[in-house]
C-alpha positions in Angstrom: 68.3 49.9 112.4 67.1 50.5 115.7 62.9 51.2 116.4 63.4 52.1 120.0 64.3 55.5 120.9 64.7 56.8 124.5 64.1 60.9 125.6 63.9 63.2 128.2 60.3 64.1 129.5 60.8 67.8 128.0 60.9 66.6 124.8 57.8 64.4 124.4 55.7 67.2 123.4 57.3 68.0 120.2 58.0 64.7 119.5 54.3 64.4 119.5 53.5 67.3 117.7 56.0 66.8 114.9 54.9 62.4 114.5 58.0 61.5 115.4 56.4 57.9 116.2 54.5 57.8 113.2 56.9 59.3 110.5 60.2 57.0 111.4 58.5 53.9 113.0 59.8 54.0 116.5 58.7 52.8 119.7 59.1 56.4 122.4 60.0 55.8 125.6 60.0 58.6 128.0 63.5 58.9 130.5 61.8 59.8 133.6 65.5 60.1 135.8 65.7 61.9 138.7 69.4 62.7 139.9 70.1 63.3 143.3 71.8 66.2 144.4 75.0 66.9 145.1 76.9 69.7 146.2 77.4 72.8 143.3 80.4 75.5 144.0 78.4 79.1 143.8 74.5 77.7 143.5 71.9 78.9 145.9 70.2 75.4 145.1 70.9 72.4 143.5 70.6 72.7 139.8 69.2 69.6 138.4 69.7 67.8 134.7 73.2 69.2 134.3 76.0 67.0 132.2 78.2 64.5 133.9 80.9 67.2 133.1 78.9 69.1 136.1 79.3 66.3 138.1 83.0 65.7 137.9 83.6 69.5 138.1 82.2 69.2 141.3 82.9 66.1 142.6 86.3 65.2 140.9 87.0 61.7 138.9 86.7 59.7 141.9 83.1 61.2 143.7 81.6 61.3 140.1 82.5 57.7 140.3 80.8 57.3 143.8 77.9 59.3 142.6 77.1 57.2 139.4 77.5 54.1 141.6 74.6 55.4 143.8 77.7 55.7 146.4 77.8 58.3 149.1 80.0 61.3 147.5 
């Protein structure tokens, strides 16, 4: 029953093209998060907009715990 539906940036132009607000009646927000890095095993750079399952590969239970909270890792 919801009318509010939140999405990453890289999808608002086919949400747009296919009337997405239009056809269901929603209100589009866009999710404009930026994650801050954090150290990735193997990567040249940081590789950004990765699952939380990246995160806790990486960091373990406890720094993905540090990182959500904005804490140092």
């Amino acid at each position: 029953g919801t009318r509010d539906y939140l999405s990453p940036a890289g999808s608002e132009a086919y949400l747009t093209e296919d009337r997405f607000i239009s056809r269901f009646n929603m209100h589009l927000s866009i999710q404009s998060f930026l994650p801050r890095p954090y150290t990735q095993m193997r990567a040249a750079q940081f590789v950004s907009h990765l699952s939380l399952l990246d995160v806790i590969a990486h960091l373990g239970m406890d720094g993905a715990n540090r990182y959500i909270r904005g804490e140092s890792a």
